[in-house]
ZADO-1210 file (C-alpha; in nm, 4 decimals, padded with zeros to 6 digits):
<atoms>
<atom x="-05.8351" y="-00.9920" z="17.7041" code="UNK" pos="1"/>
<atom x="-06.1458" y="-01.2064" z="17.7067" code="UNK" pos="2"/>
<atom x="-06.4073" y="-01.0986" z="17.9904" code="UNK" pos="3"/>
<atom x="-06.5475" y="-01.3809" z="18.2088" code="UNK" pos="4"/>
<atom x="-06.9310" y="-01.4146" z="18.2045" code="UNK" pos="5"/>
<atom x="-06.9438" y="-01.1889" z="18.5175" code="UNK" pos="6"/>
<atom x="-06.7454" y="-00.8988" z="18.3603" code="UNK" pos="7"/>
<atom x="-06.9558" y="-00.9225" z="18.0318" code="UNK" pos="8"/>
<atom x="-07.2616" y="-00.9339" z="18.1780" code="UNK" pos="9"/>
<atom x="-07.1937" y="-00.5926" z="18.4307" code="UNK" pos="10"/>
<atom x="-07.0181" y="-00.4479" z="18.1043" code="UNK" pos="11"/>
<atom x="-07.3425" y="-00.5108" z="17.9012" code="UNK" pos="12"/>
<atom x="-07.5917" y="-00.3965" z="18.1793" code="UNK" pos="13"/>
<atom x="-07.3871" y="-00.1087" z="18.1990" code="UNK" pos="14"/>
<atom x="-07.4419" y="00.0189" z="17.8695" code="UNK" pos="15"/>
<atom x="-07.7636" y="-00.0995" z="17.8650" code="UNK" pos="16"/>
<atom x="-07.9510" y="-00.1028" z="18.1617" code="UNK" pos="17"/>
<atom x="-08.2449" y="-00.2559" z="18.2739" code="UNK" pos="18"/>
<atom x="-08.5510" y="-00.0263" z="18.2601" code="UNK" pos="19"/>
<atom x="-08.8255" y="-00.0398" z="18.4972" code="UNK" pos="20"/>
<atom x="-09.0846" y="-00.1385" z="18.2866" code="UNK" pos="21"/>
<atom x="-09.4835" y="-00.0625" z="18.2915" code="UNK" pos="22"/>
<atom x="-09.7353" y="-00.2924" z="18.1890" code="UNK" pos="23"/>
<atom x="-09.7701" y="-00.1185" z="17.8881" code="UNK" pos="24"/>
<atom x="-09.4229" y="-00.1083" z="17.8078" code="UNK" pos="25"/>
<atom x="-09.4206" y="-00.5142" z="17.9159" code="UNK" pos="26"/>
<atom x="-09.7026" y="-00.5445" z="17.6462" code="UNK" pos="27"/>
<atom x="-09.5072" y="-00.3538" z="17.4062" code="UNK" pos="28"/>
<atom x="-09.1548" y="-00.5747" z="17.4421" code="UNK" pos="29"/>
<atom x="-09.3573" y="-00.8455" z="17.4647" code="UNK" pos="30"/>
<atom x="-09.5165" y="-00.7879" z="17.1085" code="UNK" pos="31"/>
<atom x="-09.1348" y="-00.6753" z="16.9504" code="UNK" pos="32"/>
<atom x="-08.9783" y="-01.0113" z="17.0465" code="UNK" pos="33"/>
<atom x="-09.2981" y="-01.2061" z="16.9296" code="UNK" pos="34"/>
<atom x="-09.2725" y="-01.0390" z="16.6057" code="UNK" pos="35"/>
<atom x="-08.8915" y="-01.1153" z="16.6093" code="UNK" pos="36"/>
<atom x="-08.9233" y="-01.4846" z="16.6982" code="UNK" pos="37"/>
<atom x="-09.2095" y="-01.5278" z="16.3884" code="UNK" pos="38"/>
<atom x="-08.9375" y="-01.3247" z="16.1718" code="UNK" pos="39"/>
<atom x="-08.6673" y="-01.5675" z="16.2438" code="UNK" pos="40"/>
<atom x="-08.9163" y="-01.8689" z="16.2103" code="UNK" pos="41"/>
<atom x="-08.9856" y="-01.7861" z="15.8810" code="UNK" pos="42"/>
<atom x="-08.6114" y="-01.7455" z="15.7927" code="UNK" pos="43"/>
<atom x="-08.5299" y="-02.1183" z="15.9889" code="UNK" pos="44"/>
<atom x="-08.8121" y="-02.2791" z="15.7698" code="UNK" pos="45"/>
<atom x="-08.6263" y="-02.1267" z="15.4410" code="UNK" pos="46"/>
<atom x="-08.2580" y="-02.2802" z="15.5662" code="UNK" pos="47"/>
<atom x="-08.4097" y="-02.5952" z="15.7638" code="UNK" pos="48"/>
<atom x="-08.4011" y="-02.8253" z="15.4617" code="UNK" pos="49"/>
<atom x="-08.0344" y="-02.7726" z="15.4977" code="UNK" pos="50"/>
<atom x="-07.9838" y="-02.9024" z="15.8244" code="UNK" pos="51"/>
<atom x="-08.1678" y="-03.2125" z="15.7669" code="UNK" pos="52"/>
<atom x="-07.8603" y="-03.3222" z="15.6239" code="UNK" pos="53"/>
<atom x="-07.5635" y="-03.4437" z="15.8261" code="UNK" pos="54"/>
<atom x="-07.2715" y="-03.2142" z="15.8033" code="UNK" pos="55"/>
<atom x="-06.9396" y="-03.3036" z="15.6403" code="UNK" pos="56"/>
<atom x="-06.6354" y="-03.3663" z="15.9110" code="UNK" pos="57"/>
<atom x="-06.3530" y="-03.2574" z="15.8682" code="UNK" pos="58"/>
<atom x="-06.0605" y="-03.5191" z="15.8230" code="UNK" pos="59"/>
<atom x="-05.8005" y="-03.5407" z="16.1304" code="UNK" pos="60"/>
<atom x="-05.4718" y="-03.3271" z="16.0323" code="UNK" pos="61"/>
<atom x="-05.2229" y="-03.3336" z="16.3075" code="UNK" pos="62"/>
<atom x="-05.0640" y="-03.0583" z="16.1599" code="UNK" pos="63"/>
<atom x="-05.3220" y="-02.8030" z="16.1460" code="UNK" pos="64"/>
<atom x="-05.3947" y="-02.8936" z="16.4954" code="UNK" pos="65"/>
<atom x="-05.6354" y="-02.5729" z="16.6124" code="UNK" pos="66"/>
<atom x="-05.5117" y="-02.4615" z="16.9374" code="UNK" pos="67"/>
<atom x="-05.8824" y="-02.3737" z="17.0722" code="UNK" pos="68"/>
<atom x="-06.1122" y="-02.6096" z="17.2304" code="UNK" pos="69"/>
<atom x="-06.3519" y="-02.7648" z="16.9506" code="UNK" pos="70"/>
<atom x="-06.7238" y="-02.6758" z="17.0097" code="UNK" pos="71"/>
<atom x="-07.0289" y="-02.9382" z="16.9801" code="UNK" pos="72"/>
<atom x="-07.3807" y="-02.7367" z="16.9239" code="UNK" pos="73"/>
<atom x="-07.7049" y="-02.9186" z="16.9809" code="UNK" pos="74"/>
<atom x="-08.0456" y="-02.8129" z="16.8557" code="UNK" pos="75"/>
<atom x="-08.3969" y="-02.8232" z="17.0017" code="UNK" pos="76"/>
<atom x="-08.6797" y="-03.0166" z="17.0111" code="UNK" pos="77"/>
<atom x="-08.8351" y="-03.0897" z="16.6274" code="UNK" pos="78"/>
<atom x="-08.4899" y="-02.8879" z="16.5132" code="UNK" pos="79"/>
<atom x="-08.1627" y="-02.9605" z="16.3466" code="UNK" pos="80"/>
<atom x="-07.8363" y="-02.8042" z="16.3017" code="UNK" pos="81"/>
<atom x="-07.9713" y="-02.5260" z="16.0398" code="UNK" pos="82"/>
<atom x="-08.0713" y="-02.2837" z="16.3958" code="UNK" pos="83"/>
<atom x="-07.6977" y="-02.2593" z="16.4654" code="UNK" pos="84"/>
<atom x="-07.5643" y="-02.1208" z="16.0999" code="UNK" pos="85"/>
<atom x="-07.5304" y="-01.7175" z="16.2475" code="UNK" pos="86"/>
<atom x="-07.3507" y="-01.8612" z="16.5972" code="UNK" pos="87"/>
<atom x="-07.1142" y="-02.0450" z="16.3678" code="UNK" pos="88"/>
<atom x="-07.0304" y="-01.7303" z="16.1865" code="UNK" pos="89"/>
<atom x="-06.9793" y="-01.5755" z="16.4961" code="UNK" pos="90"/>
<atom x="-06.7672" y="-01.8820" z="16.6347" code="UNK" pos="91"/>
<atom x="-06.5571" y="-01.8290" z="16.3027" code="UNK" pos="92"/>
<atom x="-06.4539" y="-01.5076" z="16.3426" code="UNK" pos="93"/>
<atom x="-06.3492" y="-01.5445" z="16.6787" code="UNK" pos="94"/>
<atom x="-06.0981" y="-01.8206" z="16.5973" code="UNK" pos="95"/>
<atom x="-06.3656" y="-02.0682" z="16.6985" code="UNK" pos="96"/>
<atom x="-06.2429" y="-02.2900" z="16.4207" code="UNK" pos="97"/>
<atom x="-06.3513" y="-02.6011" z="16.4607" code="UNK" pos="98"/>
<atom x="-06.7389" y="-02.6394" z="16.5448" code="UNK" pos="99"/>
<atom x="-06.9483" y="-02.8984" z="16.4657" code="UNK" pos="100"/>
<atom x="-07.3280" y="-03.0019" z="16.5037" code="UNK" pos="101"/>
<atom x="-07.5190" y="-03.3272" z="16.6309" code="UNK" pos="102"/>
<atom x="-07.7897" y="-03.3880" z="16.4915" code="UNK" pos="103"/>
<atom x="-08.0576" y="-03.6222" z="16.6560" code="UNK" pos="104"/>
<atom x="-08.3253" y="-03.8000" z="16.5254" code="UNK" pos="105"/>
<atom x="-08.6736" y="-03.6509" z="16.5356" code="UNK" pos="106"/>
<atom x="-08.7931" y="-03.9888" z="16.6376" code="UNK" pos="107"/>
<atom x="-08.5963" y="-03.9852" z="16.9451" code="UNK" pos="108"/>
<atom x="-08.7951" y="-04.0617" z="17.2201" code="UNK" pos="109"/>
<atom x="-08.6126" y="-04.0597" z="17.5082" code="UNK" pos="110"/>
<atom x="-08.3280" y="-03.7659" z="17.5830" code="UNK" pos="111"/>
<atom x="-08.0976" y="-04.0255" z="17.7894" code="UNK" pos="112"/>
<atom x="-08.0673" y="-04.1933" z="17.4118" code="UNK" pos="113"/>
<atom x="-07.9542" y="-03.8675" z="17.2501" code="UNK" pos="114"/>
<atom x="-07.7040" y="-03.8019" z="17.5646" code="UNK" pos="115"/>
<atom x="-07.5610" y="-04.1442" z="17.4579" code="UNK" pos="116"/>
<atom x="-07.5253" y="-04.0196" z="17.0784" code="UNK" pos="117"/>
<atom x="-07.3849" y="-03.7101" z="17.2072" code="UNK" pos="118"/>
<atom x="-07.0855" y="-03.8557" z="17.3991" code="UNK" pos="119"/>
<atom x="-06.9877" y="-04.1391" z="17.1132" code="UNK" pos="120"/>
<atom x="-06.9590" y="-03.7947" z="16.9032" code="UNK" pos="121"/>
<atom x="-06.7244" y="-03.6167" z="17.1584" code="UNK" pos="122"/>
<atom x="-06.5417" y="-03.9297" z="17.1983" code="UNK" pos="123"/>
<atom x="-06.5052" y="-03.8955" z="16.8165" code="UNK" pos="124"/>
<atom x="-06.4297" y="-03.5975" z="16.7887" code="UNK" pos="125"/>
<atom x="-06.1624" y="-03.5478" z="17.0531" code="UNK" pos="126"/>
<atom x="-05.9687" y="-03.8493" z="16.8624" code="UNK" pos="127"/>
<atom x="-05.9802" y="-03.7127" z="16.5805" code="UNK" pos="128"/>
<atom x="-05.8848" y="-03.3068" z="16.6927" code="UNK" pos="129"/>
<atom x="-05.6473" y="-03.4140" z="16.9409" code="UNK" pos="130"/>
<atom x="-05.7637" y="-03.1997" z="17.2136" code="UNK" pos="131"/>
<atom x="-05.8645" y="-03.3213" z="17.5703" code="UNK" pos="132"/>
<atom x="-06.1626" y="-03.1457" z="17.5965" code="UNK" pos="133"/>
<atom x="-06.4862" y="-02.9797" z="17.3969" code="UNK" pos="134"/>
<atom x="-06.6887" y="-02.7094" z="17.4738" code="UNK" pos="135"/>
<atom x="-07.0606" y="-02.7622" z="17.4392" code="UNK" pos="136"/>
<atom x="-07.3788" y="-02.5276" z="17.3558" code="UNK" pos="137"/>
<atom x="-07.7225" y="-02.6483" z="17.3376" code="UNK" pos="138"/>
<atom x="-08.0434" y="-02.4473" z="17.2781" code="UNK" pos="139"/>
<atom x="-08.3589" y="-02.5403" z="17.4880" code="UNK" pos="140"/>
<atom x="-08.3630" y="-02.9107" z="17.4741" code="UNK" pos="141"/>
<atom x="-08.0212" y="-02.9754" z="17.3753" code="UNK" pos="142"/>
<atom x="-07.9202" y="-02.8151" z="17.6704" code="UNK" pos="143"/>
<atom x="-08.1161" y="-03.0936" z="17.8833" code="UNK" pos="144"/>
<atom x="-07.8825" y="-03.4183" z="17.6442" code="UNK" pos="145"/>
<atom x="-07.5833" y="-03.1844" z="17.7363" code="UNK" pos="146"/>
<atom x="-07.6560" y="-03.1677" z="18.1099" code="UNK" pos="147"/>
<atom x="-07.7697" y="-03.5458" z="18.0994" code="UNK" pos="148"/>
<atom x="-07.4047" y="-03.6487" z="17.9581" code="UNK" pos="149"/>
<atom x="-07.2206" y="-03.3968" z="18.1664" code="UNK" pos="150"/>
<atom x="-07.4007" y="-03.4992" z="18.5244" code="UNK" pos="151"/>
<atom x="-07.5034" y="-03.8934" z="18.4645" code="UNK" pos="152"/>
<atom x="-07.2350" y="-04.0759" z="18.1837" code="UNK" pos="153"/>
<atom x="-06.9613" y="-03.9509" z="18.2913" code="UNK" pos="154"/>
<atom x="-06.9451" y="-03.6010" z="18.0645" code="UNK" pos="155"/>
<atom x="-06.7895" y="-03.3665" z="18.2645" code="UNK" pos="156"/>
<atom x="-06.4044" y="-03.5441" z="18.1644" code="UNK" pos="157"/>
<atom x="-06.4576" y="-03.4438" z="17.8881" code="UNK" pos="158"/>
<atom x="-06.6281" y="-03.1347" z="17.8521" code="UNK" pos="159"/>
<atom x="-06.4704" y="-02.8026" z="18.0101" code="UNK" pos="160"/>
<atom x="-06.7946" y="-02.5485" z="17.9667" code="UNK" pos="161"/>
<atom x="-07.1824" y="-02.6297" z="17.8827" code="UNK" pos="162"/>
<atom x="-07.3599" y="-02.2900" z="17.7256" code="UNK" pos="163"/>
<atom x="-07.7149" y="-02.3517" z="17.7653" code="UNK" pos="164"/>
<atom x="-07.9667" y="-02.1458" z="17.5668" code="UNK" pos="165"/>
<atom x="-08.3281" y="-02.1472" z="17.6889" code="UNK" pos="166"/>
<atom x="-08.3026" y="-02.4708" z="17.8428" code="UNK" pos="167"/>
<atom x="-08.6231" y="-02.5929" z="18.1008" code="UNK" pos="168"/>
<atom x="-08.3978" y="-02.7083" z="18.3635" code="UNK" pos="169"/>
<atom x="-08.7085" y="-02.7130" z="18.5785" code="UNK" pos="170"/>
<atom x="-08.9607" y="-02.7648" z="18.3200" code="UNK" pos="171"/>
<atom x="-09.2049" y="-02.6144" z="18.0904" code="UNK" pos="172"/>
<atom x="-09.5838" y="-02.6432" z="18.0562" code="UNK" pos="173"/>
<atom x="-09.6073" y="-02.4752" z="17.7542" code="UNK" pos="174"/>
<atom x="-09.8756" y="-02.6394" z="17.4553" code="UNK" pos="175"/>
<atom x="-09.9893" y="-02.9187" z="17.6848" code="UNK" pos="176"/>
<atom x="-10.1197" y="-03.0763" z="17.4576" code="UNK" pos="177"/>
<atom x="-09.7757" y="-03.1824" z="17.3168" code="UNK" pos="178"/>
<atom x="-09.7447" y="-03.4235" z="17.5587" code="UNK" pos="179"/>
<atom x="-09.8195" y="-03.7090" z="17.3344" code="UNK" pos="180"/>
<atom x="-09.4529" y="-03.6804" z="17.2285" code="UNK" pos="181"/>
<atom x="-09.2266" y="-03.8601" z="17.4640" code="UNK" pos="182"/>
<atom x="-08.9830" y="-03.6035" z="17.4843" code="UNK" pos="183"/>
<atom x="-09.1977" y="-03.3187" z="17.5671" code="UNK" pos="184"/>
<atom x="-09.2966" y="-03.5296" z="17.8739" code="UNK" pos="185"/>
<atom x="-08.9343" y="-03.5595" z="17.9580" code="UNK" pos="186"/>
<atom x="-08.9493" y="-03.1484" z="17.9934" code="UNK" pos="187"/>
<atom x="-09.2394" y="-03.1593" z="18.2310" code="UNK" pos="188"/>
<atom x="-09.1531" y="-03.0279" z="18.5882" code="UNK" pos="189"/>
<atom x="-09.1491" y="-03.3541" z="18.7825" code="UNK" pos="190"/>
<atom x="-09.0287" y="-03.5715" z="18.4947" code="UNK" pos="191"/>
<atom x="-08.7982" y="-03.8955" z="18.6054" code="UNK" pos="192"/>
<atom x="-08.5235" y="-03.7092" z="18.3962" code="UNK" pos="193"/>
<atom x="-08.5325" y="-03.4042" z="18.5491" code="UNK" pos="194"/>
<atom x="-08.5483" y="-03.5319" z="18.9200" code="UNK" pos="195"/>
<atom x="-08.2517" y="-03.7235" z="18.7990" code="UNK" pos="196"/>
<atom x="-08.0382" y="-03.3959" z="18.7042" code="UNK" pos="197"/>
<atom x="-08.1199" y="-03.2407" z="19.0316" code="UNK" pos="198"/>
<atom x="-07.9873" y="-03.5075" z="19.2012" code="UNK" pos="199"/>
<atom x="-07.6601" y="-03.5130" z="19.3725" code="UNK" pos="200"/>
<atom x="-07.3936" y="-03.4696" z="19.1266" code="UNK" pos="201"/>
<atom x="-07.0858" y="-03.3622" z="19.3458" code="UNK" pos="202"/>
<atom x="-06.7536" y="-03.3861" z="19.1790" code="UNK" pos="203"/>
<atom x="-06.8795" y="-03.2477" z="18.8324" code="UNK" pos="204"/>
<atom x="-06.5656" y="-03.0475" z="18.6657" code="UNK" pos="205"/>
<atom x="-06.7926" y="-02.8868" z="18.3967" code="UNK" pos="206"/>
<atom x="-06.8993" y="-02.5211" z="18.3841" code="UNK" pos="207"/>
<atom x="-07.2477" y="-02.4013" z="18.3036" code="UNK" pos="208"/>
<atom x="-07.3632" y="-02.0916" z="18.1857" code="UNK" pos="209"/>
<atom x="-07.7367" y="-02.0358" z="18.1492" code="UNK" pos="210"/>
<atom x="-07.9156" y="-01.7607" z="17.9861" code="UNK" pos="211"/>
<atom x="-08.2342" y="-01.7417" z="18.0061" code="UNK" pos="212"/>
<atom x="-08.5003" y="-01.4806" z="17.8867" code="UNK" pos="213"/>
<atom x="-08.7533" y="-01.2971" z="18.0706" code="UNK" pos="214"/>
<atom x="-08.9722" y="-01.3166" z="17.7062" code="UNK" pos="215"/>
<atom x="-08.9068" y="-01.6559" z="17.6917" code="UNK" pos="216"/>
<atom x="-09.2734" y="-01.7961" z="17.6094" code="UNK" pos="217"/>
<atom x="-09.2082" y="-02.1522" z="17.5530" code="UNK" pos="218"/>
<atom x="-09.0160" y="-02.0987" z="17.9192" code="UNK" pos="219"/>
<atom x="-09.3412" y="-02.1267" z="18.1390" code="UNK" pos="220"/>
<atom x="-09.2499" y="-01.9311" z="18.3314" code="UNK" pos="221"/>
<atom x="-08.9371" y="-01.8006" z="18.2645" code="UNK" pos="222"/>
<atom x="-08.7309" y="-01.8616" z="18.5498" code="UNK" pos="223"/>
<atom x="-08.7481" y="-02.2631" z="18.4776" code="UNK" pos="224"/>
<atom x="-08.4701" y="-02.1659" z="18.2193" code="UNK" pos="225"/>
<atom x="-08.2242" y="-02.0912" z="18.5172" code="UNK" pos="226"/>
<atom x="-08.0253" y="-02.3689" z="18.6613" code="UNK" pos="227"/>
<atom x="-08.0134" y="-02.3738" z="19.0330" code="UNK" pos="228"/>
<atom x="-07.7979" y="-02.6800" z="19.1643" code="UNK" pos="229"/>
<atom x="-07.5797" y="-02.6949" z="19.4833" code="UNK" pos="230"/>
<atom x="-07.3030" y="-02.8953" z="19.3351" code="UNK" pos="231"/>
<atom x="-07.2660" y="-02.7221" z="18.9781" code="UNK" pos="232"/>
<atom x="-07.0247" y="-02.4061" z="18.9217" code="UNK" pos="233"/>
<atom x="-07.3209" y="-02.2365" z="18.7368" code="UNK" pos="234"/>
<atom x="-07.3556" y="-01.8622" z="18.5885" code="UNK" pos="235"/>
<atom x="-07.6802" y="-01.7987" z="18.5106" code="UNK" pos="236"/>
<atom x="-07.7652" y="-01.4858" z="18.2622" code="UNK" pos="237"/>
<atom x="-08.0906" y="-01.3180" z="18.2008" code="UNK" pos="238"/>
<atom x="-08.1275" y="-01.1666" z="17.8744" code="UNK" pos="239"/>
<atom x="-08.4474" y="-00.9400" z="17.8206" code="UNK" pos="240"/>
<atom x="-08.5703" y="-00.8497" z="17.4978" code="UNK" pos="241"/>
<atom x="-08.5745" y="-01.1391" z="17.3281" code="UNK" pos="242"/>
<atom x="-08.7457" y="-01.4520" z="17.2846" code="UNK" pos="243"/>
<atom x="-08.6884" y="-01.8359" z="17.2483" code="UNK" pos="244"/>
<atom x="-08.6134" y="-01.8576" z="16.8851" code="UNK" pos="245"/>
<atom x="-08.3697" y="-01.5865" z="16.9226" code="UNK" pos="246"/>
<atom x="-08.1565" y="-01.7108" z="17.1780" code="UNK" pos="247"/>
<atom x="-07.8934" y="-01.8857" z="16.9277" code="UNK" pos="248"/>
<atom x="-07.9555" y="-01.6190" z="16.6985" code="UNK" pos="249"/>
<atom x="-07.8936" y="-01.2364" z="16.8650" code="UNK" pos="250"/>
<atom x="-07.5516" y="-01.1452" z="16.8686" code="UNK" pos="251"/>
<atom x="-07.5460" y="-00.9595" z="17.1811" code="UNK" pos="252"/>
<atom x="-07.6076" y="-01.3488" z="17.3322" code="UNK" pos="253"/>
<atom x="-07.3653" y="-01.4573" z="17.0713" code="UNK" pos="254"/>
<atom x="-07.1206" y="-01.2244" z="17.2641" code="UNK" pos="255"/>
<atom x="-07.2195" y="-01.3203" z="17.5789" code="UNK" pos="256"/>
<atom x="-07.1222" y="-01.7022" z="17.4172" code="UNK" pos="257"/>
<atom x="-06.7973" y="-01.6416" z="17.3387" code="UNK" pos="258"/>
<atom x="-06.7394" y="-01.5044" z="17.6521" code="UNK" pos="259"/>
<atom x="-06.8194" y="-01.7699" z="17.8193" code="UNK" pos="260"/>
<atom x="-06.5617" y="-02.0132" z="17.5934" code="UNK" pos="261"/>
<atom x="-06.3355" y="-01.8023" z="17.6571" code="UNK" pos="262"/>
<atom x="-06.3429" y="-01.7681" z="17.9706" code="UNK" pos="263"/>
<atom x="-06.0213" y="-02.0281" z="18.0697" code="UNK" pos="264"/>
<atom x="-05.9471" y="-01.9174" z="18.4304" code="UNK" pos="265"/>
<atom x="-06.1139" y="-02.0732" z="18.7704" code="UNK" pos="266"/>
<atom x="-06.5070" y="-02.0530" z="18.7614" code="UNK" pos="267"/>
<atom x="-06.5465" y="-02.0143" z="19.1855" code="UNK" pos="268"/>
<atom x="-06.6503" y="-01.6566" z="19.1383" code="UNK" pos="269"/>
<atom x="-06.9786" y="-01.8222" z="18.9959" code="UNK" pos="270"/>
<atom x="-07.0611" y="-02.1050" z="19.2100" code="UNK" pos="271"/>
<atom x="-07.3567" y="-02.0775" z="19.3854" code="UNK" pos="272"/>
<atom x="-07.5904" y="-02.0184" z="19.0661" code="UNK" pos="273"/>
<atom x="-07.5093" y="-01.6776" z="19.0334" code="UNK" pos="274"/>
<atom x="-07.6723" y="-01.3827" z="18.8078" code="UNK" pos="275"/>
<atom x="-07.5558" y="-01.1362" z="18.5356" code="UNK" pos="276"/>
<atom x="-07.8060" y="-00.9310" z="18.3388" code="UNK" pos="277"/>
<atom x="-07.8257" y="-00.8296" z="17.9427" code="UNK" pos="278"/>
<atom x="-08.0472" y="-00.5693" z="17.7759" code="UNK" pos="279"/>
<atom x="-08.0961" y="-00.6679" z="17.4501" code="UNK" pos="280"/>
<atom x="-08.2058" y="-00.3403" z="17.1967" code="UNK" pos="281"/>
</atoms>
């Protein structure tokens, strides 16, 4: 029986829980999931080549119709498709069997563009599955073009549950001096585009289900990855122990994931933006 986000998130903390930590112990998990997030840059660089290239799709088969939702995964800022290949896996073996990625442009410089790209692709690829609806999961920015095609073009029809990894749904200042890049100014707090997705959006069908980090450092601060907004049924899950690059990459959030797809049944137990916790080891 698949556990809603709620259940997985009590069931993890239960194992795990949360310690009360001391500065020095701060310092210390701090360090761990630096040195973790360097690790798995230097893997990403090795397979990033890879995801420069856009994927194959697979041709419609009526026939081998899968009877699970198909999944849409959207990548970061300066990042391609290459940071989801362990979630896939993951996806795989759980009988997520049909996942694609979207790919956007590096030169994109406005997210509202990308949101466009995004729902020509769902379009797409609900024709071509059959199915009536997609789930979504975007890391960090991709979670912003998700939001942006759920809330403002008309999304939510189509999309039954937005996973958001790491996502500034309230902005970041982190590296100002990246703000030469249109995009980056886009995921200021106070940008146009994000006083337009905390505007009124009543009606929207879609789920979200945030997790966010409390060692989050491109998250300044931390809590800007949680998405507080009176007419969304959101879940929002902090994960500690690990830090940005991770996110799409631990499998105790790739659990947490699946849960979340899985989760079919009514979301009201979540409305209201509320909180589950995860230890990470």
């Amino acid at each position: 029986m698949a556990l809603t986000p709620t259940a997985l998130t009590r069931h993890i903390s239960g194992r795990f829980p949360l310690p009360a930590f001391r500065s020095a112990d701060r310092l210390a998990d701090r360090v761990k999931a630096t040195a973790l997030d360097l690790a798995i840059l230097a893997g990403h660089l090795v397979l990033y080549p890879s995801g420069l290239v856009a994927e194959r799709r697979a041709a419609a088969d009526p026939e081998a119709a899968s009877t699970t939702r198909p999944v849409v995964l959207l990548h970061g800022f300066v990042d391609n498709r290459s940071v989801f290949v362990l979630l896939r896996r993951a996806l795989a073996r759980h009988g997520r069997d049909r996942v694609e990625s979207l790919n956007y442009s590096p030169l994109t410089c406005d997210l509202r563009t990308a949101a466009e790209l995004l729902g020509r692709r769902v379009e797409e690829l609900l024709a071509r599955t059959g199915h009536a609806e997609v789930d979504l999961v975007g890391h960090s920015l991709g979670g912003l073009i998700a939001r942006y095609y759920v809330q403002r073009l008309g999304g939510d029809a189509r999309v039954r549950t937005l996973v958001m990894l790491g996502t500034p749904h309230a902005g970041t200042t982190f590296v100002p001096l990246a703000d030469a890049h249109p995009l980056v100014r886009q995921m200021r707090p106070g940008s146009p585009v994000l006083r337009e997705l905390a505007g009124p959006s009543s009606g929207c069908r879609t789920r979200f289900v945030s997790f966010w980090s409390d060692l989050d450092q491109v998250m300044v601060p931390v809590e800007t990855a949680r998405l507080d907004h009176p007419d969304l049924v959101v879940h929002n899950v902090r994960v500690s122990g690990v830090g940005h690059l991770a996110l799409p990459v631990h499998p105790t959030v790739a659990v947490g994931i699946l849960a979340a797809l899985d989760d079919g049944g009514p979301a009201a137990d979540t409305e209201g933006g509320s909180e589950g916790s995860a230890s990470v080891a």
